[in-house]
C-alpha positions in Angstrom: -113.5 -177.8 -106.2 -111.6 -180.7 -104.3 -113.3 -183.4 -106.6 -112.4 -181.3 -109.9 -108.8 -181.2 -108.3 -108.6 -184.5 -107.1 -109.4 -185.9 -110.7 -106.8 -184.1 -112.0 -104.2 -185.7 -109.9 -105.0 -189.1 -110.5 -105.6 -189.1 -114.0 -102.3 -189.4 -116.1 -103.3 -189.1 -119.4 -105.3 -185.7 -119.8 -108.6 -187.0 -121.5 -107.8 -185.2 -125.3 -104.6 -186.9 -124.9 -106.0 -190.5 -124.3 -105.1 -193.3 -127.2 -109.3 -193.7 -127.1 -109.4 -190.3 -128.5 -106.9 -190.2 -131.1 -108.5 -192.9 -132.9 -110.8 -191.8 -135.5 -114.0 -192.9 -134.0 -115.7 -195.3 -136.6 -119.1 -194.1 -136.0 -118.8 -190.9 -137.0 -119.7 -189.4 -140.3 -119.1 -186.1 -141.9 -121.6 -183.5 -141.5 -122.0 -182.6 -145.3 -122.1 -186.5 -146.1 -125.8 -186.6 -145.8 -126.2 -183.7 -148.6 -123.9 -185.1 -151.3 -126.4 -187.3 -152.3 -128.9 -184.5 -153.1 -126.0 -183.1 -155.2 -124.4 -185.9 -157.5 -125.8 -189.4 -156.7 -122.2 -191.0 -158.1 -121.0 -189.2 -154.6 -121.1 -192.0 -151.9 -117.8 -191.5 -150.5 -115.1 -189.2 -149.3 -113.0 -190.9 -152.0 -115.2 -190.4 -154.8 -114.4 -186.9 -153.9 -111.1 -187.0 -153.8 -110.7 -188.5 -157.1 -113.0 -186.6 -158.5 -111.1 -184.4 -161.7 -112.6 -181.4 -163.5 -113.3 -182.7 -167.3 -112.0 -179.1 -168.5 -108.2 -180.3 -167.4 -108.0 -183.2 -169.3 -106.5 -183.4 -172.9 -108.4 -186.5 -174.8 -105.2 -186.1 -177.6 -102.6 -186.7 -174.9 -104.5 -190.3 -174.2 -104.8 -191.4 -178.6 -100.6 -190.6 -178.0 -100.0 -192.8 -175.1 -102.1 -195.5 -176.7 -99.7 -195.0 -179.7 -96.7 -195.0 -177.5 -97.8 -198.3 -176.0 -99.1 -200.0 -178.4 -95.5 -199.3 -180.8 -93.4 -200.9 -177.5 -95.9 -203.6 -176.7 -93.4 -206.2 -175.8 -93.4 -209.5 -177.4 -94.7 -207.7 -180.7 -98.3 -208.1 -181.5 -100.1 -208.2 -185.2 -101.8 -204.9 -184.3 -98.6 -203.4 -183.3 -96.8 -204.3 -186.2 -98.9 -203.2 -188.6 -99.6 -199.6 -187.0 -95.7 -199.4 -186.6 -95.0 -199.9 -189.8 -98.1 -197.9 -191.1 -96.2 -195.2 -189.0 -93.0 -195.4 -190.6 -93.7 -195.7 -193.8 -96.1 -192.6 -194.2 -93.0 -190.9 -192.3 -90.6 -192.4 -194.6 -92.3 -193.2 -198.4 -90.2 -190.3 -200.2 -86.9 -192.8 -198.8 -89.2 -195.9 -200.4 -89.8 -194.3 -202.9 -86.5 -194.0 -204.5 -86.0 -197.5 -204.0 -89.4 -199.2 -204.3 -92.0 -199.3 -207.3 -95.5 -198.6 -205.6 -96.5 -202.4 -205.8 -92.9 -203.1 -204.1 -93.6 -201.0 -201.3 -96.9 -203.0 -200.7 -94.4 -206.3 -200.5 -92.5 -204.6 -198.6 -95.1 -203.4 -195.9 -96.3 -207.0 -196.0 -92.7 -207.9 -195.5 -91.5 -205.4 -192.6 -95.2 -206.3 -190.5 -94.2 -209.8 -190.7 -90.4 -208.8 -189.5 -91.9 -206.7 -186.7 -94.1 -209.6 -185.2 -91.7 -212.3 -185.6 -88.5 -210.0 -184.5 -89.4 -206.6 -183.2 -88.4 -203.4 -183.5 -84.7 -205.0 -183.9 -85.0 -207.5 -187.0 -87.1 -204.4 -188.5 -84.2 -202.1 -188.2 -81.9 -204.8 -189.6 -84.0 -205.1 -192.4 -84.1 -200.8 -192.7 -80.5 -201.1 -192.8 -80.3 -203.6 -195.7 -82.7 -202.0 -197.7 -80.6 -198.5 -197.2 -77.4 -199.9 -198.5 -79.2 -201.8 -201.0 -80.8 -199.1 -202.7 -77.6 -196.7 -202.1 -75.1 -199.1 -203.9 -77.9 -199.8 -206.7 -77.9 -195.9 -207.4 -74.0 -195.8 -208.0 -72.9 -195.3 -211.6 -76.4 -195.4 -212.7 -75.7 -193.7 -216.3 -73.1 -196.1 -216.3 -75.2 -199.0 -216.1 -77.5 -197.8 -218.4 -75.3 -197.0 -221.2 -73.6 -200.4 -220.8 -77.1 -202.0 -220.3 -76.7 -204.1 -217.4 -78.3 -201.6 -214.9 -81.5 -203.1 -212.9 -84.7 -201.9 -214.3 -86.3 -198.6 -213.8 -83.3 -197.0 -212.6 -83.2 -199.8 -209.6 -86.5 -199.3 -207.8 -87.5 -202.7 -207.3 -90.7 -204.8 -207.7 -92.7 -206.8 -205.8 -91.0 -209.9 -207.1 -87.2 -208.5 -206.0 -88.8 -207.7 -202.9 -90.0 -211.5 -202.1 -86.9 -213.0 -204.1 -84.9 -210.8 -201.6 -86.8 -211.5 -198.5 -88.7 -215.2 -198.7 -86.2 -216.6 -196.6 -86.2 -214.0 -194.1 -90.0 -214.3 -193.8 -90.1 -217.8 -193.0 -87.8 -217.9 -190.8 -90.2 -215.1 -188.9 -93.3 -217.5 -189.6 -91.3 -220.6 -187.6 -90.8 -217.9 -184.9 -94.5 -216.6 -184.6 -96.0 -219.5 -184.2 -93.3 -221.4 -182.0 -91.9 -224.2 -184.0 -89.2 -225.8 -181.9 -89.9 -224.3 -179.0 -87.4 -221.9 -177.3 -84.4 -224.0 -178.5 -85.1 -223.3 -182.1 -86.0 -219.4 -181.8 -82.5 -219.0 -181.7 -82.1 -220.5 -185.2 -85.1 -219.1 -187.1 -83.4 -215.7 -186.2 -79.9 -216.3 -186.8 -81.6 -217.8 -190.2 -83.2 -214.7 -190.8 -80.2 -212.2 -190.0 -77.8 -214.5 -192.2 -80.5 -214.2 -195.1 -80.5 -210.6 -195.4 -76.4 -210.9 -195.0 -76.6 -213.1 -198.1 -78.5 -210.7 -200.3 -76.8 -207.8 -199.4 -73.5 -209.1 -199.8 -74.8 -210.5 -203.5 -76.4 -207.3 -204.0 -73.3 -205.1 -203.5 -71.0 -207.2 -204.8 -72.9 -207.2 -208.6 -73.6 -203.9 -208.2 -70.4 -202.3 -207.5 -68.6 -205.2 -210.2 -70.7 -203.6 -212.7 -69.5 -199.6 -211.6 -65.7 -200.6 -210.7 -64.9 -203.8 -212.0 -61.4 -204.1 -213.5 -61.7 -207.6 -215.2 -65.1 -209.7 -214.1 -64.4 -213.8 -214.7 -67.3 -216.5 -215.5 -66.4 -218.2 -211.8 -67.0 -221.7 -213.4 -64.2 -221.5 -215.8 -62.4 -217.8 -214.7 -62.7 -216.9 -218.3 -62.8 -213.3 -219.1 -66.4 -212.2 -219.6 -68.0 -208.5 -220.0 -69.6 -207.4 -216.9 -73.2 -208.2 -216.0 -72.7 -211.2 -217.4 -74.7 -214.0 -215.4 -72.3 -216.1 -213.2 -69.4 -213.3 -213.1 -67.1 -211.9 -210.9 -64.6 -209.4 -209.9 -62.5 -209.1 -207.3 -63.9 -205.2 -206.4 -67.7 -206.8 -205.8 -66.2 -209.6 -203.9 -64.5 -207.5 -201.3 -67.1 -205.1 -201.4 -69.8 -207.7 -200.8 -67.8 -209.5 -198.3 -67.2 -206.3 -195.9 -71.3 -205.2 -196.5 -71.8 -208.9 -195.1 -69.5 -208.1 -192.0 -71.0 -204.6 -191.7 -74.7 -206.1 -191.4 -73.8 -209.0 -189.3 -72.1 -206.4 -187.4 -75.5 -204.7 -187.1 -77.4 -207.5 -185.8 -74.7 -208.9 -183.3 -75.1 -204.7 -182.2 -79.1 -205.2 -181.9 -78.9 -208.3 -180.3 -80.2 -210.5 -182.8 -77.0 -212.8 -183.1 -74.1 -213.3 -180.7 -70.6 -212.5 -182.2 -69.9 -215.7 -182.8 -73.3 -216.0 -184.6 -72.2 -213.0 -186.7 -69.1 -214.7 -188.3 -71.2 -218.0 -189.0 -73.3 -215.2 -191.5 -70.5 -213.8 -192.9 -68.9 -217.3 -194.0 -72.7 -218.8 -194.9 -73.5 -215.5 -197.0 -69.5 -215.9 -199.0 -70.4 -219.7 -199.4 -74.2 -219.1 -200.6 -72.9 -216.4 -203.0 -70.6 -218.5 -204.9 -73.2 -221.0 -205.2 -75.8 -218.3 -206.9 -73.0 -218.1 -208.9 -72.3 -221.3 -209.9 -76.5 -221.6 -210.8 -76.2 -218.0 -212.6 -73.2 -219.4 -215.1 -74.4 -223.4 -215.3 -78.0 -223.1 -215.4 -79.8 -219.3 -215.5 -81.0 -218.5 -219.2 -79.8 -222.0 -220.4 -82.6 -224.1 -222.3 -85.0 -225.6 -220.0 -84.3 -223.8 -217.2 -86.0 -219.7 -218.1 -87.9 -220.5 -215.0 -84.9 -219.4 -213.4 -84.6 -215.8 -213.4 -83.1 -213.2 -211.0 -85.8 -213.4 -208.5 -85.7 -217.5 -208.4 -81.9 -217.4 -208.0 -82.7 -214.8 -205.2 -84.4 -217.0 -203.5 -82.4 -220.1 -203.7 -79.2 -218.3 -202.5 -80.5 -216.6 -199.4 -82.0 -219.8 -198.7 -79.2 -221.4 -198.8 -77.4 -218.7 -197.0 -80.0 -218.8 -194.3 -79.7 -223.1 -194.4 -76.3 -223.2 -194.2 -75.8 -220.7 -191.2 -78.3 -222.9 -189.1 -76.5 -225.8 -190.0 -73.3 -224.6 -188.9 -74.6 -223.1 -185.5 -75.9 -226.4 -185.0 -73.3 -228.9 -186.2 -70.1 -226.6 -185.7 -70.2 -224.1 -183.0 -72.2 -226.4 -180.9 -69.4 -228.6 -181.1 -66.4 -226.7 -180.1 -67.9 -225.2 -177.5 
């Protein structure tokens, strides 16, 4: 009894107590360890256990959405995620495409928005959505109108594959110089402030001719400022010119918002797209319909003015802005 008590007194750490007992021993194994193996050979560990799930609780569709979810904000875009957004959108949205679009021009234009997608993401898509909505709006106006006076685009302004490149080959290669690099990180810059001031040139041309043609006063040939009938090839009125200059503003406005262009950036489209639309038409008074020159329809002058729009923008970023500041 004196040894039990004597112990007792000198130890000062009661044995449970003793740092050499709280530490999980390393030789020790649990009891049940030896019989998992009989039960599921995948079982070799305590955290094969713990990880283990019951199939029953999982829901395979919530995984096909998440993949979709990813794949839609994969960050920089990727060919497969352009194409499945845009397969997205426009099953969700063809009765909008519809109204605007002939079936072979929504094809173009799928071609066109996967292409926008890889080159600018979700933002240069939107952009482009919100051209193509004003387009097709203003198109729409006065449409009896048009018809009776026979200068209304063709059936009843759903547009073809051919509008839809004439209104967007700019635009596209501009994405093309920005998929695959060319320039470097310096130039990426341009290719999109090329691109956003393209689709600022066609919008501005497109509402300015179609809103001449429903409320123009007085349109003049622009080479000579004679009167001419509207529709006329190379005409103007001062109704589409202020409507097409403040659809400019309102789409550069858009892409400054989605941070495509700077503010700065924004007014260089609006002046490019004003400059590029008098020279489409100086070509559409001068040269369109003239002998030697039927080549040079609506969808070739398309393409030569945002081209030029897109041109001229670049140039002035580069050999303006750069300058002053």
């Amino acid at each position: 009894m004196s040894k039990t008590l004597l112990y007792f007194t000198t130890t000062t750490t009661p044995p449970l107590l003793s740092p050499s007992f709280l530490r999980r021993p390393t030789n020790l194994r649990p009891p049940f360890k030896t019989l998992i193996p009989k039960l599921n050979p995948n079982f070799t560990s305590m955290d094969s256990i713990s990880s283990f799930k019951p199939q029953s609780s999982i829901n395979p569709n919530m995984g096909l959405v998440q993949n979709a979810i990813n794949l839609v904000q994969s960050s920089p875009p990727t060919w497969q995620s352009a194409i499945f957004s845009n397969l997205l959108i426009f099953l969700v949205g063809s009765p909008l495409l519809l109204t605007g679009l002939s079936g072979s021009g929504i094809v173009a234009a799928f071609l066109l928005g996967s292409l926008t997608w890889r080159g600018f993401g979700p933002s240069g898509f939107l952009l482009v959505a919100v051209y193509f909505c004003i387009g097709t709006a203003v198109t729409k106006v006065k449409m009896a109108q048009k018809e009776a006076q026979g200068v209304a685009e063709k059936r009843k302004g759903r547009r073809g594959p051919g509008s839809v490149i004439g209104s967007s080959a700019a635009g596209c290669v501009c994405a093309l110089l920005s998929i695959y690099g060319v320039g470097g990180a310096t130039f990426s810059r341009l290719w999109e402030l090329g691109f956003v001031a393209s689709f600022c040139t066609k919008l501005s041309d497109t509402v300015s001719s179609e809103i001449g043609k429903a409320y123009g006063k007085t349109t003049y040939l622009v080479t000579t400022f004679k009167i001419v009938p509207r529709g006329t090839e190379g005409a103007v009125s001062v109704e589409g010119t202020v409507a097409g200059l403040l659809a400019s503003i309102l789409l550069a406005t858009v892409g400054c918002y989605l941070g495509e262009i700077k503010f700065a950036e924004a007014v260089i489209c609006v002046l490019a797209s004003q400059i590029a639309n008098v020279g489409e038409s100086v070509i559409g008074a001068v040269l369109q319909d003239k002998e030697g020159f039927k080549w040079l329809n609506n969808d070739a002058v398309n393409v030569i003015n945002i081209s030029l729009g897109s041109i001229l923008a670049i140039l002035i970023q580069q050999f303006v802005l750069q300058r002053l500041a």
